[in-house]
C-alpha positions as CSV (number, residue, x, y, z in Angstrom):
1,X,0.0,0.0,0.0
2,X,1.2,3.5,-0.9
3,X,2.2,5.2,2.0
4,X,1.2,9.1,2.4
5,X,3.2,11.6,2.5
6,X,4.1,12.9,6.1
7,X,3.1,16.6,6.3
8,X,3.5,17.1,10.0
9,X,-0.1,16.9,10.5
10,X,-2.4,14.3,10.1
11,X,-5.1,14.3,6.7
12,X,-8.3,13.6,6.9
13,X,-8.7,11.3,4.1
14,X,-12.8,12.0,4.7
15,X,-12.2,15.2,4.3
16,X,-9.9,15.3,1.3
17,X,-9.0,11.6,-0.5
18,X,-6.1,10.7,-2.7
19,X,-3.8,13.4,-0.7
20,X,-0.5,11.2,-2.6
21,X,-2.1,13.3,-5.5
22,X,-1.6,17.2,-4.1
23,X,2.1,16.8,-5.3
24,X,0.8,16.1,-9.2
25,X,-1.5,18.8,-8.8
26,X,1.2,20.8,-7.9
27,X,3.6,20.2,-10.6
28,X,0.9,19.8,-13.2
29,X,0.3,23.4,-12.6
30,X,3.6,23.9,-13.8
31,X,2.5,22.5,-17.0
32,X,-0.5,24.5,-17.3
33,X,-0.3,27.2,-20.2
34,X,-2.9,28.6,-18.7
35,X,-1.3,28.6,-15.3
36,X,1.8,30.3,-16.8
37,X,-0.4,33.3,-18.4
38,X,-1.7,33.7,-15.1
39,X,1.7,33.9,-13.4
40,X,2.5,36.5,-16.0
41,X,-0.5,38.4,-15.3
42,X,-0.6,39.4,-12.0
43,X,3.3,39.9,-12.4
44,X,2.4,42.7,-14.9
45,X,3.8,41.0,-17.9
46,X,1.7,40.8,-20.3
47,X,0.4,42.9,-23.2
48,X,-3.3,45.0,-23.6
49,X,-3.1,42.3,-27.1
50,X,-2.7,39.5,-25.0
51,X,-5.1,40.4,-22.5
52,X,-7.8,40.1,-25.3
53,X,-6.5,36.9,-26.2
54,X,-6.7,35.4,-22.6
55,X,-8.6,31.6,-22.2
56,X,-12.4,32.2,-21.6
57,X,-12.2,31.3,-18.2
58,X,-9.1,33.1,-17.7
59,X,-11.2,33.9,-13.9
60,X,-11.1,30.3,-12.1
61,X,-6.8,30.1,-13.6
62,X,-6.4,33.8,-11.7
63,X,-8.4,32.1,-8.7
64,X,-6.3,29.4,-8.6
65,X,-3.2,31.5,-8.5
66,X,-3.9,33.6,-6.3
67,X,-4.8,30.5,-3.6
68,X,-1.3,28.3,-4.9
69,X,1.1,31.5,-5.5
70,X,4.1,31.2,-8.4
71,X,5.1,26.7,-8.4
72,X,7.8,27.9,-10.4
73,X,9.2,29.7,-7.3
74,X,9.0,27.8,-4.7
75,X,9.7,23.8,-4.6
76,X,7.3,21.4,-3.7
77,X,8.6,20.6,0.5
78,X,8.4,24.2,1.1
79,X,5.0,24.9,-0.9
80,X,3.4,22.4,1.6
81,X,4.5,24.0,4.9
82,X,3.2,27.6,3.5
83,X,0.1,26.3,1.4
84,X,-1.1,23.4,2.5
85,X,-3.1,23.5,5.5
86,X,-4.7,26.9,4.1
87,X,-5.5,24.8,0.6
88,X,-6.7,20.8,1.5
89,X,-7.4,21.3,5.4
90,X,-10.7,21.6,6.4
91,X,-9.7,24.7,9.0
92,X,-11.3,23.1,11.7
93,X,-9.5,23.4,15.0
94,X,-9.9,20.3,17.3
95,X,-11.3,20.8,20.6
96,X,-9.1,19.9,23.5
97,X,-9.1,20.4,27.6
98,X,-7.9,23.9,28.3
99,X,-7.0,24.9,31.9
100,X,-8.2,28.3,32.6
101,X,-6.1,28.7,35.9
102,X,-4.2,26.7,38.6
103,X,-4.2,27.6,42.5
104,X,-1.8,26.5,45.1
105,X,-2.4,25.7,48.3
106,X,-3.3,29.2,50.1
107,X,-3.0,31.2,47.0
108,X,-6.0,33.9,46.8
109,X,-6.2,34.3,43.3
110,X,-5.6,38.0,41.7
111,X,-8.9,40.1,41.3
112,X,-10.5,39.7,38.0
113,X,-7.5,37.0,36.6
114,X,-10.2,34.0,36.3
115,X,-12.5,36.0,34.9
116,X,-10.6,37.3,32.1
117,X,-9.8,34.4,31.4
118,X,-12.9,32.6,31.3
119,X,-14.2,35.3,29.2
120,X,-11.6,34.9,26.8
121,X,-12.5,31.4,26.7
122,X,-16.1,32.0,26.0
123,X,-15.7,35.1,23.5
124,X,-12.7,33.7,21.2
125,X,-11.7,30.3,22.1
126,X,-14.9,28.4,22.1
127,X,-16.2,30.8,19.3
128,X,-13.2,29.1,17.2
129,X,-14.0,25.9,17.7
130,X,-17.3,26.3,16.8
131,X,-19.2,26.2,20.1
132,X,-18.7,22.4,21.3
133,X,-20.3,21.4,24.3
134,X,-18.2,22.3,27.1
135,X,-18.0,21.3,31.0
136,X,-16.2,23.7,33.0
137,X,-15.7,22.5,36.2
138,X,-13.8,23.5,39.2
139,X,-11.6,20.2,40.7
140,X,-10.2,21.0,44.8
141,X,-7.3,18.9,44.3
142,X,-7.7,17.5,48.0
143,X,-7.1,13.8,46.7
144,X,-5.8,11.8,44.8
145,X,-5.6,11.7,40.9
146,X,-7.8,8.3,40.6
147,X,-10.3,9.8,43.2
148,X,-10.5,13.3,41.5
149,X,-10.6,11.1,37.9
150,X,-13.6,9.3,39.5
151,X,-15.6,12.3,40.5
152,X,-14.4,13.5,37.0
153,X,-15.7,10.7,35.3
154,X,-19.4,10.2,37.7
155,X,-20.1,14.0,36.3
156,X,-19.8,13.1,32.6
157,X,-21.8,10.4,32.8
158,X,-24.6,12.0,34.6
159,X,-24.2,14.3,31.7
160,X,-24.6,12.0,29.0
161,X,-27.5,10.0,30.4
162,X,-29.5,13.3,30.2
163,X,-28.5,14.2,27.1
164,X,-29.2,10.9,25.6
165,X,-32.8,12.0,26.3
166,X,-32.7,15.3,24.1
167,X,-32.1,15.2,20.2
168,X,-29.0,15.0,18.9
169,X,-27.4,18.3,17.6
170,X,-26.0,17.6,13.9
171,X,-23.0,19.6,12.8
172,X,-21.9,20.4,9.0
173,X,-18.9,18.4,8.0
174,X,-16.4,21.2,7.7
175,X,-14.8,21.5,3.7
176,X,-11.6,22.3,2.7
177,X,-11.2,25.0,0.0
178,X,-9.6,22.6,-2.4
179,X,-10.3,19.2,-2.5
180,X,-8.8,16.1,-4.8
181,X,-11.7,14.9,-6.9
182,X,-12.7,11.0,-6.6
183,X,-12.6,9.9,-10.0
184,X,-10.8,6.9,-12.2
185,X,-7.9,8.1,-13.3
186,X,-5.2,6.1,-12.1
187,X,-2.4,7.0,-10.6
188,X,0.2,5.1,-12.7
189,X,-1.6,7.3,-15.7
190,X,-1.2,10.7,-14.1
191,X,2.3,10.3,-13.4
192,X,3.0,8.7,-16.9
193,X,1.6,11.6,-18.8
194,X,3.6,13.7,-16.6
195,X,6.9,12.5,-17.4
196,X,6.1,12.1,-20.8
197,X,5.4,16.0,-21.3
198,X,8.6,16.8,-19.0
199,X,10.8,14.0,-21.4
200,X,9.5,16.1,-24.6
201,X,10.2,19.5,-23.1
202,X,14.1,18.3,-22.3
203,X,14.2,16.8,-25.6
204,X,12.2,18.5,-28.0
205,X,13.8,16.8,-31.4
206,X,12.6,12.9,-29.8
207,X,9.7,11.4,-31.4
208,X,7.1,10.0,-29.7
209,X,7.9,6.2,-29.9
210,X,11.1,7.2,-28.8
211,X,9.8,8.6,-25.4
212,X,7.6,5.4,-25.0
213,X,11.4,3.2,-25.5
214,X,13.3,5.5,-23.1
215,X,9.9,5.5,-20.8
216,X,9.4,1.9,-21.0
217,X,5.6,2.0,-22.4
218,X,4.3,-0.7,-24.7
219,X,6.8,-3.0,-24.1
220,X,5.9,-5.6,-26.9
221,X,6.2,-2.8,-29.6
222,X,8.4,-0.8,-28.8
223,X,10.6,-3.6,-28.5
224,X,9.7,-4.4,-31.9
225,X,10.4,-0.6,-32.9
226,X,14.2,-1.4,-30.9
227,X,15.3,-4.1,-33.3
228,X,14.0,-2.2,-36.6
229,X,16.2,0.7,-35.2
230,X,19.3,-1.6,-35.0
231,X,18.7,-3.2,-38.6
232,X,17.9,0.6,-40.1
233,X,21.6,1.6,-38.7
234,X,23.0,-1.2,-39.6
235,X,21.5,-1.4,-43.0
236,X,22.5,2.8,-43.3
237,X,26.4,1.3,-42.8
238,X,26.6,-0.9,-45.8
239,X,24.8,2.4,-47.5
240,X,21.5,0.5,-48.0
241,X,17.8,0.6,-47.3
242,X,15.7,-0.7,-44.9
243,X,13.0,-3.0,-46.3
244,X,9.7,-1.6,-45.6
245,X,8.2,-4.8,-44.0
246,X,11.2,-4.2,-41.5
247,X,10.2,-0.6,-40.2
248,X,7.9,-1.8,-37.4
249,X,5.5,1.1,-39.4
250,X,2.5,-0.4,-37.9
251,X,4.2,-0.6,-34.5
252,X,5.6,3.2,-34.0
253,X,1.7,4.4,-35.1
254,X,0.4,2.4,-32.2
255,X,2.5,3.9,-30.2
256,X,2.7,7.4,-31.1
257,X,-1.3,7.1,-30.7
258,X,-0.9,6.0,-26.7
259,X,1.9,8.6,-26.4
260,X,-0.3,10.9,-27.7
261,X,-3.5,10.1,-25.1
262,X,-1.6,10.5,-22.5
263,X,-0.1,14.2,-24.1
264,X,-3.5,14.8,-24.0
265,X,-4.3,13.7,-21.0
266,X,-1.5,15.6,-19.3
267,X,-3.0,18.8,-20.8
268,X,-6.2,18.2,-19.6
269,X,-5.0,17.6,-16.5
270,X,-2.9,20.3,-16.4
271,X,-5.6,22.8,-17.8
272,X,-8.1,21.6,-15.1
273,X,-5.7,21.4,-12.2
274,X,-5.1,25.4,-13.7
275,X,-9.1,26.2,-13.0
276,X,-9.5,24.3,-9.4
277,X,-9.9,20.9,-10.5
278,X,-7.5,18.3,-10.1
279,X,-7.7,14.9,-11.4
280,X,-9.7,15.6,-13.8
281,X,-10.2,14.8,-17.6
282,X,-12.5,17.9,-18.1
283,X,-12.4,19.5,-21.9
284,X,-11.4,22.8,-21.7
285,X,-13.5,25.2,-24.2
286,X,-12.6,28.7,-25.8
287,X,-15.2,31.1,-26.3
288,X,-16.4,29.7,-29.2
289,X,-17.6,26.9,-27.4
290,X,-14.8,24.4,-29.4
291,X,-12.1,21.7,-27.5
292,X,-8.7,23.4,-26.8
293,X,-6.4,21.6,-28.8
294,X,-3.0,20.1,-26.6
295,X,-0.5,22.7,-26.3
296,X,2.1,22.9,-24.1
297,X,5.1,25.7,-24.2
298,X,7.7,23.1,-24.3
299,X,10.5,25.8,-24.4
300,X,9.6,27.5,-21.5
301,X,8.9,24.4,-19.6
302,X,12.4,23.4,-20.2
303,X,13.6,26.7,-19.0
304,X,12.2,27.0,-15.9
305,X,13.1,23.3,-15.3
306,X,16.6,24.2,-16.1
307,X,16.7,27.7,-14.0
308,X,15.5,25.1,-11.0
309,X,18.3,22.7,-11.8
310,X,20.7,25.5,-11.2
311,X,19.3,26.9,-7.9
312,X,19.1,23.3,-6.2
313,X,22.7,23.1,-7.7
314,X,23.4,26.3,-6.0
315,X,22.0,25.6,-2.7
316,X,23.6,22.5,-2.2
317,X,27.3,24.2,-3.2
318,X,26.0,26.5,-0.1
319,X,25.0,23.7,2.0
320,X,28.6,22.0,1.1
């Protein structure tokens, strides 16, 4: 079983499934054209012409920004300690026993001290936690702990046999702002189309059955596309031609066509992961009401990927 990330807190998986996911949603964003207009955007860097030509719901991608902040600079271990509870926690503080003021033996308390604090309590603390039900009791410590425990313990149950007798009081389940959406997309295909786009922004000049070889997808043909390679080289040296029934033609069309699903994929993902949705396999229309078609800005993808390269370089020549 995949084991979740550990975030210093604990996720409510009730509240927010799939939480392994919020790190694809995070770099998919860094895929998102849309996501990168947006970062231009409210870094004032961008054109009154390029304004006009903004996606149709350029809104939810400004939205989005404004509640994940620049990907490109920030890594992902830092993001989470400055994003993440504000993004995929539900903000609900747990109750817990709070001790509004200890006396020692003798001690005459200072005027007003208890007060203020029990009316902090009740204005702000209680407030925050949404109003639970609350005992506040005051325990002479003039016995033991399992004695004082007991009395403790004889109260709360007094309590609950007379509240079984009234009706229940139903809360709202609390939501967080952003939540991963429970759909089948696997996981194994998210990250695939992922690496495939990354792959093709390194090496622009690859074809696609080349990325499915050096990726390890469709084994069987690519294979296949792996020993018509060899021949074709081999047949280039004695300055001959490859016969066609050698090319594995039939082969490298299969597998451009799964390379290019999952391209598309990765776009949609990336495109709806841009608006607030993330997995998801949404179309994205313009304002025509027509299917974006799959684009990605491979060169600046690569650039920023190499500009990160250099800074994790530099700050572990600092760390050294």
């Amino acid at each position: 079983m995949r084991k979740a990330p550990d975030f210093g807190f604990k996720i409510p998986r009730d509240v927010n499934p799939r939480p392994h996911l919020i790190i694809f949603w995070f770099h998919y964003l860094r895929l998102s054209t849309s996501y990168q207009l947006a970062i231009r955007y409210r870094a004032g860097n961008m054109s009154e012409e390029e304004k006009v030509n903004l996606p149709a719901d350029f809104d939810l991608v400004l939205k989005t920004y404004d509640d994940f902040g620049n990907v490109w600079a920030v890594d992902y271990v830092t993001w989470t300690k400055t994003r993440w509870r504000d993004l995929f926690d539900a903000n609900e503080v747990m109750p817990g026993i709070k001790t509004l003021a200890f006396l020692k033996e003798g001690q005459e308390h200072k005027e007003g001290e208890i007060e203020a604090k029990l009316t902090k309590y009740l204005s702000k603390n209680r407030p925050q936690l949404r109003y639970p039900k609350t005992f506040i009791m005051a325990i002479p410590m003039y016995s033991n702990k399992n004695r004082m425990l007991d009395e403790v313990s004889f109260a709360l149950d007094v309590y609950y046999e007379r509240e079984a007798k009234e009706p229940p009081v139903i809360r709202p389940v609390p939501k967080p702002k952003y939540a991963l959406l429970i759909t089948k997309i696997r996981d194994r295909a998210i990250k695939i189309s992922h690496q495939i786009i990354v792959v093709k922004a390194n090496n622009p000049k690859w074809k696609l059955w080349y990325i499915a070889i050096k990726l390890k997808l469709s084994p069987n043909q690519t294979e296949t596309i792996k020993k018509a390679e060899e021949l074709r080289a081999e047949a280039k040296q004695r300055g001959e031609k490859l016969h066609p029934s050698q090319k594995a033609t039939d082969e490298k069309l299969f597998v451009n066509a799964v390379v290019g699903r999952y391209m598309r994929h990765a776009y949609l993902l990336a495109e709806n992961a841009a608006r607030g949705k993330f997995p998801s396999l949404d179309e994205i229309y313009d304002k025509d009401g027509k299917k974006v078609k799959t684009y990605f800005d491979y060169p600046s993808i690569r650039q920023l990927l190499i500009e990160e390269h250099l800074r994790r370089s530099r700050m572990n020549d600092d760390d050294d």
